[in-house]
ZAPA-709726 format. One record per atom (N, C-alpha, C): residue number from 1; residue in three letters; x, y, z; atom name. Coordinates in Angstrom, 2 decimals, padded with zeros to 5 digits. Layout:
{rec NUM,'Ala',{X,Y,Z},'CA'};
...
//
This chain:
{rec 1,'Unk',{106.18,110.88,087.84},'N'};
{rec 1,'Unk',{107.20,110.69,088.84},'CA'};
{rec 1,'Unk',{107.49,112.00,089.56},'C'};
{rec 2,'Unk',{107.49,113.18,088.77},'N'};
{rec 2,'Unk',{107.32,114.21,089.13},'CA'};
{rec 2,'Unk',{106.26,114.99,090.72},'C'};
{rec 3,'Unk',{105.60,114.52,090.15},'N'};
{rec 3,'Unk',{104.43,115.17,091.50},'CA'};
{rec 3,'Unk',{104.62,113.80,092.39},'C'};
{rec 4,'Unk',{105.47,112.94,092.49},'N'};
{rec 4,'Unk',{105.45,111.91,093.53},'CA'};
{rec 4,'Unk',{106.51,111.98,094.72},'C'};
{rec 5,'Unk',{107.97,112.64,093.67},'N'};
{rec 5,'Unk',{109.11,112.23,094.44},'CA'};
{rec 5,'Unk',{109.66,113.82,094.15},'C'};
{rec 6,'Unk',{108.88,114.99,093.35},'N'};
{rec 6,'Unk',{109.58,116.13,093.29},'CA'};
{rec 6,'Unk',{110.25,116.42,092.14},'C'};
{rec 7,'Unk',{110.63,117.66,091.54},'N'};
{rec 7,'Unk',{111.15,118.00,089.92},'CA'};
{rec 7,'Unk',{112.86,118.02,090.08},'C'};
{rec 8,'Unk',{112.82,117.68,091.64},'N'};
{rec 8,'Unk',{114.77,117.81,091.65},'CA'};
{rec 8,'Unk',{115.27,116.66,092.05},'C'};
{rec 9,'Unk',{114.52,115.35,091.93},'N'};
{rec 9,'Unk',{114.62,114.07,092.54},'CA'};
{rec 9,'Unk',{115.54,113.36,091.01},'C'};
{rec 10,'Unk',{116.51,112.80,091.13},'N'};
{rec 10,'Unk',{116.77,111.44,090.58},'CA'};
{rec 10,'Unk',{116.33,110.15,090.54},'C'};
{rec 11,'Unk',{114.92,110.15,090.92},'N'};
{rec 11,'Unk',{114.51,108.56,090.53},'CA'};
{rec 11,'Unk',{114.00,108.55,088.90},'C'};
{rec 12,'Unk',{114.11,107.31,088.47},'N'};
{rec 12,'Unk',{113.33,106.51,087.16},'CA'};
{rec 12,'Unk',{112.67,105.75,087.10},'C'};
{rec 13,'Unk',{112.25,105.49,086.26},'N'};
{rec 13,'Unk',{111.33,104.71,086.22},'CA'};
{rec 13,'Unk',{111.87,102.70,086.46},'C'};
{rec 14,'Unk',{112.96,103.16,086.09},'N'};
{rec 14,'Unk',{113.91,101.78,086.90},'CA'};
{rec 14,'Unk',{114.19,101.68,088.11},'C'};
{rec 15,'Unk',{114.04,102.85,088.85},'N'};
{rec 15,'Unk',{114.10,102.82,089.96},'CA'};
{rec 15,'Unk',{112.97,102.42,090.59},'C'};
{rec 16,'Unk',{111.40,102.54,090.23},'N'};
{rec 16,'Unk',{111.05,101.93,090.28},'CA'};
{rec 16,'Unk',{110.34,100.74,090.26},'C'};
{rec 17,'Unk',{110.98,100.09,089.31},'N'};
{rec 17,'Unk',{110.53,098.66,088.71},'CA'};
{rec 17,'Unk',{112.23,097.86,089.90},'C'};
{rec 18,'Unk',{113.05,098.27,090.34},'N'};
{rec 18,'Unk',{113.91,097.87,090.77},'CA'};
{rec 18,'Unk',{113.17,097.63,092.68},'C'};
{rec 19,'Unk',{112.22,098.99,092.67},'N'};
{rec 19,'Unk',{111.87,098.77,094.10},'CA'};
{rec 19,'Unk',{110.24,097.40,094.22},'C'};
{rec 20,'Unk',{109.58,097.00,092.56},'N'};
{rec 20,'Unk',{108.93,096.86,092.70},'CA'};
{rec 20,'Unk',{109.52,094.99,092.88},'C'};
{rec 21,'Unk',{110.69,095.00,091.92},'N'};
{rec 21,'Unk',{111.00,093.88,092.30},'CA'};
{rec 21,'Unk',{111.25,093.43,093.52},'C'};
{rec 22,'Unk',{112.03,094.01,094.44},'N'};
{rec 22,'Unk',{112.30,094.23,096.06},'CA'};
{rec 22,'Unk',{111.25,093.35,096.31},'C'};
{rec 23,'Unk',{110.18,093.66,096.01},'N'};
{rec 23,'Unk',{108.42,093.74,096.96},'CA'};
{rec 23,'Unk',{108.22,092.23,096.75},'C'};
{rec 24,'Unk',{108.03,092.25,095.28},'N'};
{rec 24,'Unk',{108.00,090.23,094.73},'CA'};
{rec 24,'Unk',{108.14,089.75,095.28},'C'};
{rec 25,'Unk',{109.63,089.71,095.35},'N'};
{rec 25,'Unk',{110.50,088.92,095.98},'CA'};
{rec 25,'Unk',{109.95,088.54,097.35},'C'};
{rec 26,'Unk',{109.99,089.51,098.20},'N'};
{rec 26,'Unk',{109.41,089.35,099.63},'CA'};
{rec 26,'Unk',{107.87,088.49,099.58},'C'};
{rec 27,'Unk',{107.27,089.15,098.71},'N'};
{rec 27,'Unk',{106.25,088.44,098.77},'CA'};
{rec 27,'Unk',{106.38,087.08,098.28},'C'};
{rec 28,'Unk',{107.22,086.76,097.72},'N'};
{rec 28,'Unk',{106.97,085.05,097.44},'CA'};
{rec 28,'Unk',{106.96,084.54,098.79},'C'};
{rec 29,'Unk',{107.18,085.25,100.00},'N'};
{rec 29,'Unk',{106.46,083.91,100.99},'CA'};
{rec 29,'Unk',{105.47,083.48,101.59},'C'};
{rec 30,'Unk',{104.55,084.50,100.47},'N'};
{rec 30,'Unk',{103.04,085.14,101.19},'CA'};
{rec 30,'Unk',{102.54,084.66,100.18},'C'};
{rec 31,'Unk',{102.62,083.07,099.01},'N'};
{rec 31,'Unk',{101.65,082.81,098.14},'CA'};
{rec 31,'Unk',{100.32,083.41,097.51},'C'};
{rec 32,'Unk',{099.60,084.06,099.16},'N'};
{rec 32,'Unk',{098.29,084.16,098.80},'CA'};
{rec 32,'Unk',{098.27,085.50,098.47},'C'};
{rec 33,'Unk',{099.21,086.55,098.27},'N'};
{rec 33,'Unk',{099.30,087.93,097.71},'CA'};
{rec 33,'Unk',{100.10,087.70,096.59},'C'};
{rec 34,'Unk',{099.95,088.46,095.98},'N'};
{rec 34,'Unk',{100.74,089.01,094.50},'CA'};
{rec 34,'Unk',{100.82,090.31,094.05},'C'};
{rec 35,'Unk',{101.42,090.59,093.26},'N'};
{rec 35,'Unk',{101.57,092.40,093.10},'CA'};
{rec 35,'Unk',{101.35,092.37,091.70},'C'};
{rec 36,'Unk',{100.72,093.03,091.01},'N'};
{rec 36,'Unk',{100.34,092.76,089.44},'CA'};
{rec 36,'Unk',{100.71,094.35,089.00},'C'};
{rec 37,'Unk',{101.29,093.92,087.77},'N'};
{rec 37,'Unk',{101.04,095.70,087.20},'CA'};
{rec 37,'Unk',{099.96,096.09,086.28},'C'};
{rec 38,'Unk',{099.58,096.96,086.25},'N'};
{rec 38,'Unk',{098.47,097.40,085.77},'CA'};
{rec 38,'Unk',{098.75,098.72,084.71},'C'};
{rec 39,'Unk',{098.53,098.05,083.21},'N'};
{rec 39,'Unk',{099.69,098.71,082.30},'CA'};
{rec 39,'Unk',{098.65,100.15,082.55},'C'};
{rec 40,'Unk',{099.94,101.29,082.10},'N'};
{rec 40,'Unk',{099.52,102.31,082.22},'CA'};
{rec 40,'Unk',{098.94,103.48,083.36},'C'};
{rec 41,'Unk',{098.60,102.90,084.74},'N'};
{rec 41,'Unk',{098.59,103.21,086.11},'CA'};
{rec 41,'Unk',{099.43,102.54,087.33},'C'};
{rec 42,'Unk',{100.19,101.63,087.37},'N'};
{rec 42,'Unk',{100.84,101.30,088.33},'CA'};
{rec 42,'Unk',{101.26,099.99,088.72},'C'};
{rec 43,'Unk',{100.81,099.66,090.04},'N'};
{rec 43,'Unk',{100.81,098.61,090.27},'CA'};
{rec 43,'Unk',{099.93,098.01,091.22},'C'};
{rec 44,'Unk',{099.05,097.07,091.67},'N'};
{rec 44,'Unk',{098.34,096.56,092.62},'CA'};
{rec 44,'Unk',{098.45,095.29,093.62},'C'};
{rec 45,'Unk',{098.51,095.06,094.28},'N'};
{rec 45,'Unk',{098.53,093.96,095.50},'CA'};
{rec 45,'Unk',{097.13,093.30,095.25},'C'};
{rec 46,'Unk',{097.48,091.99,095.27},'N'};
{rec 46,'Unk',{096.26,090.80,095.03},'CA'};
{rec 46,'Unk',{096.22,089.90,096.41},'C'};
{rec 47,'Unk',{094.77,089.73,096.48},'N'};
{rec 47,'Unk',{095.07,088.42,098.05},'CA'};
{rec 47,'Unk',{094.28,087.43,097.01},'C'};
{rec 48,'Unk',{094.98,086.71,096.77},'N'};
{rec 48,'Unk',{094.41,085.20,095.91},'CA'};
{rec 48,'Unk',{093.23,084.18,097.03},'C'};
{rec 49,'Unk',{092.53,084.24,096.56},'N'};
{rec 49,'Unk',{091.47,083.47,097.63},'CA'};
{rec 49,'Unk',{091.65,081.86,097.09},'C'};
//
């Protein structure tokens, strides 16, 4: 989180699972995408064929 947002930043790691929820959400109106997490590196965007 450090080399992303800086060593004097207040984000967490809830902060962002809080922004990742944001994203979901939006995307539920886009069926054919999804956002998956990918334990241990992040997270990824899916286009469901």
């Amino acid at each position: 989180m450090d080399e992303i947002w800086g060593m004097e930043s207040e984000s967490t790691d809830y902060t962002v699972n809080v922004h990742i929820n944001r994203l979901r959400k939006r995307f539920d109106k886009y069926p054919e995408f999804t956002i998956e997490t990918v334990r241990g590196l992040g997270y990824k965007v899916i286009k469901n064929v």
